[in-house]
C-alpha angles and dihedrals in degrees: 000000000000113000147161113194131177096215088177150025113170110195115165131238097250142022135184124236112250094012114109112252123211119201122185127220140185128204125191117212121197082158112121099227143039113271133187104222131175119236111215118198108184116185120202089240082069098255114140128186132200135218135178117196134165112245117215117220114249099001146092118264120209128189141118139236130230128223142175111206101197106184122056115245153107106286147178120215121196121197109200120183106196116258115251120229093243102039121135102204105022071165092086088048094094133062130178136186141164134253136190102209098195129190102233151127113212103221118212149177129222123197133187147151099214132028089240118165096259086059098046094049084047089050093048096045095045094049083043088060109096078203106059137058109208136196133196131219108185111180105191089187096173083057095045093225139079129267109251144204134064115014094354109135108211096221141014108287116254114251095270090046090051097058093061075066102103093175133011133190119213116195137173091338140113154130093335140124107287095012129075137338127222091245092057086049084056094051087056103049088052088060086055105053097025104051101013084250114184111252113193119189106202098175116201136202091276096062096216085146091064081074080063091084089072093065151062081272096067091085091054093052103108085211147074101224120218091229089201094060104033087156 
């Protein structure tokens, strides 16, 4: 039988105000022709936004749309796809789901021993993010001093600066000369179990993290090392 029906409509749990949201959608065609329809997204703060996509005969389209909520707040999207002359079930036309647009930075720390490219495509992403404020610990240890410029913090933060931290990423470092200390794992781990802090491992060639395991650290590693090849 004839049918258009909308099998998805994936719109996350959060958003930030001001930051481009892109929400994927699937629609399934038994129709037996190509048709030009128009998308409508409606938000209950009276925002609508409007889509034209051309629709294949007999298959599954797949896109996304891209919106800009501008004001924070507790929301409903619906998604509606017109209803075709001949179609069976206009019913599964029409999705609807809800979205907390919230007014925030997310403020993380990025630490690292050498500027590798992981950690340069992280830095770059992360300072690109209209929604996050990064900051940078490189370590240089070989060096013996501290990467500089925009957004580099010259030592490891004190333990009240550490709590504004709402993610960090941790990568090929660990208890070594010139890394971290095993009070400053501890102060990590606090964050973690104290304020549900994100702790993200991100191991590197040099295999430093594999000295984790000698700290409070060691029950947050997501995985079991093989301490004889820590590279």
């Amino acid at each position: 039988m004839p049918y258009i029906e909308l099998c998805s409509f994936d719109v996350p749990t959060f958003a930030v105000a001001g930051k481009p949201l892109r929400i994927p959608f699937v629609i399934n065609s038994s129709l037996p022709r190509d048709e030009i329809i128009a998308l409508e997204m409606r938000s209950t703060s009276g925002e609508v936004v409007t889509q034209e996509i051309k629709l294949p005969a007999m298959s599954r389209y797949q896109d996304a749309k891209t919106w800009k909520p501008e004001t924070p707040g507790e929301l409903k999207l619906t998604l509606t796809i017109p209803t075709m002359p001949d179609e069976r079930y206009p019913e599964n036309n029409t999705q609807e789901a809800p979205l907390s647009v919230r007014k925030e930075q997310l403020k993380v720390l990025l630490i690292e021993s050498f500027p590798r490219w992981e950690y340069r495509y992280l830095r770059n992403a992360l300072e690109r993010d209209p929604g996050v404020e990064a900051n940078c610990l490189l370590l240089h240890p070989g060096l013996g001093q501290m990467g500089t410029g925009r957004g580099y913090i010259e030592q490891f933060p004190k333990d009240e600066e550490l709590t504004k931290f709402d993610v960090v990423f941790l990568g090929d470092v660990g208890v070594e000369k010139g890394q971290l200390t095993t009070q400053q794992c501890n102060a990590l781990q606090k964050i973690v179990r104290d304020q549900a802090a994100g702790l993200v491992f991100m191991p590197g060639f040099h295999g430093f993290q594999a000295s984790l395991q000698q700290t409070v650290l060691a029950d947050l590693l997501p995985v079991i090392w093989d301490a004889a090849q820590p590279r």
